[in-house]
MDAnalysis code that builds the backbone (N, CA, C; Angstrom):
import MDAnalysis as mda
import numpy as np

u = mda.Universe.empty(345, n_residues=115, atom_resindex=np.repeat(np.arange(115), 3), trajectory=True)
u.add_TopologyAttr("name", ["N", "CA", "C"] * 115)
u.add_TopologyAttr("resid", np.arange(1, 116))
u.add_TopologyAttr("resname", ["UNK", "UNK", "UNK", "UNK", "UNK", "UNK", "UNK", "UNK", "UNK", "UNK", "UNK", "UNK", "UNK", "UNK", "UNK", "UNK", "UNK", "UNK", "UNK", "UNK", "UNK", "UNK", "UNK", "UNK", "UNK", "UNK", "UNK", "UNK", "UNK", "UNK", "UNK", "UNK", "UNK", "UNK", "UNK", "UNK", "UNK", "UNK", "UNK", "UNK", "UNK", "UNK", "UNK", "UNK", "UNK", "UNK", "UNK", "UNK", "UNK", "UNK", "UNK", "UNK", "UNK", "UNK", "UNK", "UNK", "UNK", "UNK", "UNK", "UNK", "UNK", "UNK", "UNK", "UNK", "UNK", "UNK", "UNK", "UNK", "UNK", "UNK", "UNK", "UNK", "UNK", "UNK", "UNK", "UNK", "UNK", "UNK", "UNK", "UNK", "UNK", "UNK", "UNK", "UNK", "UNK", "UNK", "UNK", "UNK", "UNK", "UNK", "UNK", "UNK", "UNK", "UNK", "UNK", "UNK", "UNK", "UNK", "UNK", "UNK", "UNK", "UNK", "UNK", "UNK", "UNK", "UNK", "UNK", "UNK", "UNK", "UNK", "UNK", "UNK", "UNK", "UNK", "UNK"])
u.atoms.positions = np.array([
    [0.843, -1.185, 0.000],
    [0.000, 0.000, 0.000],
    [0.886, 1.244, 0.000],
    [0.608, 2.060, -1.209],
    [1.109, 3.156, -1.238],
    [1.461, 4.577, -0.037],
    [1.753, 4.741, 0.713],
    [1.447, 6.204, 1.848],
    [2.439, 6.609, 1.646],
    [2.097, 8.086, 1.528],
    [2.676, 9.421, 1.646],
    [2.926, 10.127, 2.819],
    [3.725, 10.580, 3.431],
    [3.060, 11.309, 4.523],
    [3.978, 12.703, 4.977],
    [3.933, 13.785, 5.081],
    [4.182, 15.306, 4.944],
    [4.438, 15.557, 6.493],
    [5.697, 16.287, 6.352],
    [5.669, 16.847, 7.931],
    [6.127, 17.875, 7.766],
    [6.978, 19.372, 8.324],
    [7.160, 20.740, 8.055],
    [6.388, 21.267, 8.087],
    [5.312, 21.777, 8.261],
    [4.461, 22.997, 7.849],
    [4.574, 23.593, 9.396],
    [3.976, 24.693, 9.424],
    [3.706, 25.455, 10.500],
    [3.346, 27.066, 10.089],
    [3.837, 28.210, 10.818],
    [3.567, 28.726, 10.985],
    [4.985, 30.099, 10.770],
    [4.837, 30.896, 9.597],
    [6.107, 31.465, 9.662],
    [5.450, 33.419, 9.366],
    [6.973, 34.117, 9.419],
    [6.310, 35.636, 9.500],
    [6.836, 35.620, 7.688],
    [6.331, 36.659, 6.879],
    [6.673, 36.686, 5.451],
    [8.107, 37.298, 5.306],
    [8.864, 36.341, 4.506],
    [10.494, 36.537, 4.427],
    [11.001, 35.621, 5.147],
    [10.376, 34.779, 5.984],
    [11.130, 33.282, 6.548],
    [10.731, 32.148, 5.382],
    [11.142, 30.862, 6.232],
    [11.846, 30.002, 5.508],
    [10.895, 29.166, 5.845],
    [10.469, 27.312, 5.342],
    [9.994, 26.531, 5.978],
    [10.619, 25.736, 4.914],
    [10.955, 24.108, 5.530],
    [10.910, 23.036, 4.655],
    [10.726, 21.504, 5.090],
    [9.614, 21.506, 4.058],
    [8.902, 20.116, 4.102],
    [9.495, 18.874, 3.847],
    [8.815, 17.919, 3.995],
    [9.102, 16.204, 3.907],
    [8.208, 15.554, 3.589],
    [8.326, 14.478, 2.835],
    [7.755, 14.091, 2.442],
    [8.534, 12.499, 2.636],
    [7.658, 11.830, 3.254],
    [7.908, 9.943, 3.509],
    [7.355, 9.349, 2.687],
    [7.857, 8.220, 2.119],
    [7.169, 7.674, 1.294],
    [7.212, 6.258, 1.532],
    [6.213, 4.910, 1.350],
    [6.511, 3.448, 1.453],
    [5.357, 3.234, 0.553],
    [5.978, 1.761, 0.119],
    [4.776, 1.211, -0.490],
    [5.220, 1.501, -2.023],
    [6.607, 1.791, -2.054],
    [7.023, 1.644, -3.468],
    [8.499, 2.033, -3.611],
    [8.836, 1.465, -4.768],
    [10.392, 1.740, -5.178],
    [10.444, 3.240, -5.570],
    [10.620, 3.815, -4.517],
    [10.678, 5.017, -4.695],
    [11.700, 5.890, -5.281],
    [12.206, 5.372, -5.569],
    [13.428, 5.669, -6.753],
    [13.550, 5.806, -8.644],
    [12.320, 5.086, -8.608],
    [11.790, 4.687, -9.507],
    [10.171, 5.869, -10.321],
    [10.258, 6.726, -9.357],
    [9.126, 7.407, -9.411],
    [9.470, 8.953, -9.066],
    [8.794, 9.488, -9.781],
    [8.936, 11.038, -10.212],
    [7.603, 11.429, -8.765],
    [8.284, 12.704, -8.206],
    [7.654, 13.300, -7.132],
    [7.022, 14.519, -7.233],
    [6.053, 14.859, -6.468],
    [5.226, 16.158, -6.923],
    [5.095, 16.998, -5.465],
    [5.320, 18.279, -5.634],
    [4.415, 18.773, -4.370],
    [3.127, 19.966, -5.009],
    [1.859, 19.575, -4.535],
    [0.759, 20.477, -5.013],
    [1.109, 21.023, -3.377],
    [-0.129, 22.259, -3.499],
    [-0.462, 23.024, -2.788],
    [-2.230, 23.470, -3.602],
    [-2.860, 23.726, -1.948],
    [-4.100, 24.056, -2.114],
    [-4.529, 25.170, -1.474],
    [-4.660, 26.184, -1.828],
    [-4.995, 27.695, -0.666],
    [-6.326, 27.622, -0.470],
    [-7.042, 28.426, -0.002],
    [-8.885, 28.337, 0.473],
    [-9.303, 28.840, -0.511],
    [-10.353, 27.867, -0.745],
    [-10.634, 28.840, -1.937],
    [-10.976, 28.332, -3.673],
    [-8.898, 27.951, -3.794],
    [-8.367, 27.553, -4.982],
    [-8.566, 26.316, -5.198],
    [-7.975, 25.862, -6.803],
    [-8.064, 24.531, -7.010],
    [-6.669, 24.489, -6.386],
    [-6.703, 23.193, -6.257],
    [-4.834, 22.600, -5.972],
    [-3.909, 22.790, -7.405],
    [-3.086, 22.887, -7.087],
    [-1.990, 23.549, -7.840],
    [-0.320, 22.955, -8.044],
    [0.317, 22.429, -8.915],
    [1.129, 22.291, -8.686],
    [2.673, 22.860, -8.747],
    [3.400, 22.324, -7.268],
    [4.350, 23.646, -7.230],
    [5.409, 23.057, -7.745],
    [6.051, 21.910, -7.549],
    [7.290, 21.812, -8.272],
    [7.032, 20.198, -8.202],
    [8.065, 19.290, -9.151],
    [8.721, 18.444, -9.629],
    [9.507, 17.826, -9.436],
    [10.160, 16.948, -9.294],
    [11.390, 15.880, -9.198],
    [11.712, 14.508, -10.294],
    [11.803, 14.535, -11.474],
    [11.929, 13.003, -11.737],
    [12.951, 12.283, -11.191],
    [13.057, 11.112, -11.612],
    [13.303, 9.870, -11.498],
    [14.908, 10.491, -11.417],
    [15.543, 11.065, -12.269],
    [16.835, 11.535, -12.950],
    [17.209, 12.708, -12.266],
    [16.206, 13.366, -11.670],
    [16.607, 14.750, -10.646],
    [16.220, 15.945, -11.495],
    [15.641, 15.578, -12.379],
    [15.197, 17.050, -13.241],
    [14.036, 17.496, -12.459],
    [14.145, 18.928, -12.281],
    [13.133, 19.408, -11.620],
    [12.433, 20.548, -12.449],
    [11.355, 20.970, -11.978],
    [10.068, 21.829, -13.023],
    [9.708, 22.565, -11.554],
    [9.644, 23.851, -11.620],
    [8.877, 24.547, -10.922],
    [7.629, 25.451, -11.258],
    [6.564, 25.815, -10.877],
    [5.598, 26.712, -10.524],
    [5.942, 28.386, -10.698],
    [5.718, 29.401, -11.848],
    [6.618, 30.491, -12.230],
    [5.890, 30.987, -10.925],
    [5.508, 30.942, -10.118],
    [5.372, 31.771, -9.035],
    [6.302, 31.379, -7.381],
    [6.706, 30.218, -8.094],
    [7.396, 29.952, -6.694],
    [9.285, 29.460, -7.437],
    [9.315, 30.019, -8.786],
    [10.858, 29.619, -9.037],
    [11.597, 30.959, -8.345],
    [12.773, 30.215, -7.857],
    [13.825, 30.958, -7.470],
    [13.851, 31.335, -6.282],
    [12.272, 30.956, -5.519],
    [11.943, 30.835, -3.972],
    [11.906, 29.248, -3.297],
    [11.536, 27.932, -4.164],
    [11.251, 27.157, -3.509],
    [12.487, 26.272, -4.613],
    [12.958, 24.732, -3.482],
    [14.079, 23.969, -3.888],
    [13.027, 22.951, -3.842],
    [13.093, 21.871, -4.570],
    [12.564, 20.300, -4.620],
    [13.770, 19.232, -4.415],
    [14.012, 18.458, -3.799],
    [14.688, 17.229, -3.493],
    [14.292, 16.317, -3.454],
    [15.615, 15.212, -3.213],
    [14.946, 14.021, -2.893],
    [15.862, 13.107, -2.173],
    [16.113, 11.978, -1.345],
    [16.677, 11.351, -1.114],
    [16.543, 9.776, -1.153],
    [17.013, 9.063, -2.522],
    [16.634, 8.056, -2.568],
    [16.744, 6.791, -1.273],
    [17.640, 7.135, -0.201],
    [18.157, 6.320, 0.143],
    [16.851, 6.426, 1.719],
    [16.602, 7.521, 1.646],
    [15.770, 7.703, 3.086],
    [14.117, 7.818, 2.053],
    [14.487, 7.328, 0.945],
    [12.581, 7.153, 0.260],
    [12.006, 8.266, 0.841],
    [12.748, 9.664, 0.769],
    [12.276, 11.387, 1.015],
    [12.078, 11.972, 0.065],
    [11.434, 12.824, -0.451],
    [11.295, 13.856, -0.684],
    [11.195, 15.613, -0.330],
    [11.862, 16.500, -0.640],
    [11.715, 17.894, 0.436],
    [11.614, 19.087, -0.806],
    [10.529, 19.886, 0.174],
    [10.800, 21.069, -0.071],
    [10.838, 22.455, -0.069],
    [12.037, 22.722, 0.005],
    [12.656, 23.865, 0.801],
    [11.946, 25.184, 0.323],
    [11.517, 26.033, 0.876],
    [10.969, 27.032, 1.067],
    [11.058, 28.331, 1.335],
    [11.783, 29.544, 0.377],
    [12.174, 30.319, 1.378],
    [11.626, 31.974, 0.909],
    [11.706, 33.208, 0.703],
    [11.209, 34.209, 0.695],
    [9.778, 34.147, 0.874],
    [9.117, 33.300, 2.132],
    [7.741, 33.142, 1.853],
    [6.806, 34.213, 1.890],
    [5.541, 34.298, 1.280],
    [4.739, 35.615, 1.405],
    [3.139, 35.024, 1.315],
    [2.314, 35.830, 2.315],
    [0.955, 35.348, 2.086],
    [0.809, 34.607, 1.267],
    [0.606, 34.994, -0.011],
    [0.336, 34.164, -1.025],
    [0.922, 32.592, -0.784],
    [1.880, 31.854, -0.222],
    [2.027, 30.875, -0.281],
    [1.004, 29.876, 1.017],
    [0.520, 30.519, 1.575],
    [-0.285, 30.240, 2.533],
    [-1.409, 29.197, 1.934],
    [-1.185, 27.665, 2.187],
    [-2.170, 26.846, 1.608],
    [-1.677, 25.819, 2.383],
    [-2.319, 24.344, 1.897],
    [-2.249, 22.814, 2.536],
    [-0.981, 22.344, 1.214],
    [-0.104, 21.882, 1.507],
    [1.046, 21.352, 1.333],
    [0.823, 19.966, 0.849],
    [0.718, 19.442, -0.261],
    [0.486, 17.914, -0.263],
    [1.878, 17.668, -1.487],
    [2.110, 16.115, -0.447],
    [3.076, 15.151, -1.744],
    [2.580, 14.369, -2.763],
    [2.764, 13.830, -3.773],
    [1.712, 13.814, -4.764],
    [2.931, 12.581, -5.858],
    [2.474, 11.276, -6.546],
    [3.048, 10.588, -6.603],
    [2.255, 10.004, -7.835],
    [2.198, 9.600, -9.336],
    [0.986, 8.317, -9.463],
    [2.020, 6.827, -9.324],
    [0.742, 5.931, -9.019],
    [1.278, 4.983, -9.007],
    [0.528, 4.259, -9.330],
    [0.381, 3.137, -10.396],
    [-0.677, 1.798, -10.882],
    [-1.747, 3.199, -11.451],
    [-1.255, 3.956, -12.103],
    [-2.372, 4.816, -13.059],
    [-2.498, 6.127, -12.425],
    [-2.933, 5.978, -10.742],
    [-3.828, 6.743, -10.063],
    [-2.822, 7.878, -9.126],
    [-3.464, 9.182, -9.160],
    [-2.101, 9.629, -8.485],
    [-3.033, 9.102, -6.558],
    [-1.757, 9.671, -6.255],
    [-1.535, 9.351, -4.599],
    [-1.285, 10.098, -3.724],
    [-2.081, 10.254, -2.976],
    [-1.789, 12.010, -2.064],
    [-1.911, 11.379, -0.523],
    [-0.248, 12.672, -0.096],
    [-0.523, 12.600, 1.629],
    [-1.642, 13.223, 2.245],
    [-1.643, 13.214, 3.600],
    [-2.532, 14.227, 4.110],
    [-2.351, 15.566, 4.361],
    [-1.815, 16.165, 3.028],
    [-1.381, 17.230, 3.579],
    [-0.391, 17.781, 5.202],
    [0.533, 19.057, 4.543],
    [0.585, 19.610, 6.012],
    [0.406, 21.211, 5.501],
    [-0.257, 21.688, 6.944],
    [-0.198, 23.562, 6.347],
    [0.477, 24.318, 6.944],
    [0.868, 25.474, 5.784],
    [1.738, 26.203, 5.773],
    [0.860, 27.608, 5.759],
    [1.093, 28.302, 6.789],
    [0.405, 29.599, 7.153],
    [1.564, 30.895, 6.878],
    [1.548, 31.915, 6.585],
    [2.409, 32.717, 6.442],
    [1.818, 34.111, 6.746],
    [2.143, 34.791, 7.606],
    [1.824, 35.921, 8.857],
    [2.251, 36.902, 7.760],
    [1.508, 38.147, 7.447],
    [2.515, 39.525, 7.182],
    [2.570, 40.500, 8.001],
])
């Protein structure tokens, strides 16, 4: 069984930093290209950046040059780093995966950002 599961989020002032995690089991995770969406109130979910298999990464033109995507094959992680944050990034944080067709989502974690 596939699970995802997200930890990092909290609570930051705008111009700090936060960075997420992302656990993964229930697959060769090495083998699989990683996603992080984000969902604000409101919005549809959205996706912010990328990871394949190879380390190529794709970002979100609203969050390049602010947010890093990683990965660590060996700890089956995913992260991502977070930094000039501003209201606007203020949403639910999800890791995002397909696997057998269907994509696969954690339970979110949220990320609040104070101005």
């Amino acid at each position: 069984q596939v699970q995802l599961v997200e930890s990092g989020g909290g609570l930051v002032q705008a111009g700090g930093s936060l960075s997420l995690s992302c656990a993964a089991s229930g697959i060769v995770f090495s083998n699989f290209q990683m996603n992080w969406y984000r969902q604000a109130p409101g919005k549809q979910r959205e996706l912010v950046a990328s990871i394949t298999r190879s380390r190529n990464t794709n970002y979100a033109s609203s969050v390049k040059g602010r947010f890093t995507i990683s990965r660590d094959n060996a700890k089956n992680t995913v992260y991502l780093q977070m930094n000039s944050l501003g209201p606007d990034d203020t949403a639910v944080y999800y890791c995002n995966t397909i696997f057998a067709g269907r994509d696969r989502w954690g339970q979110g974690t949220q990320v609040t950002v104070s101005s």
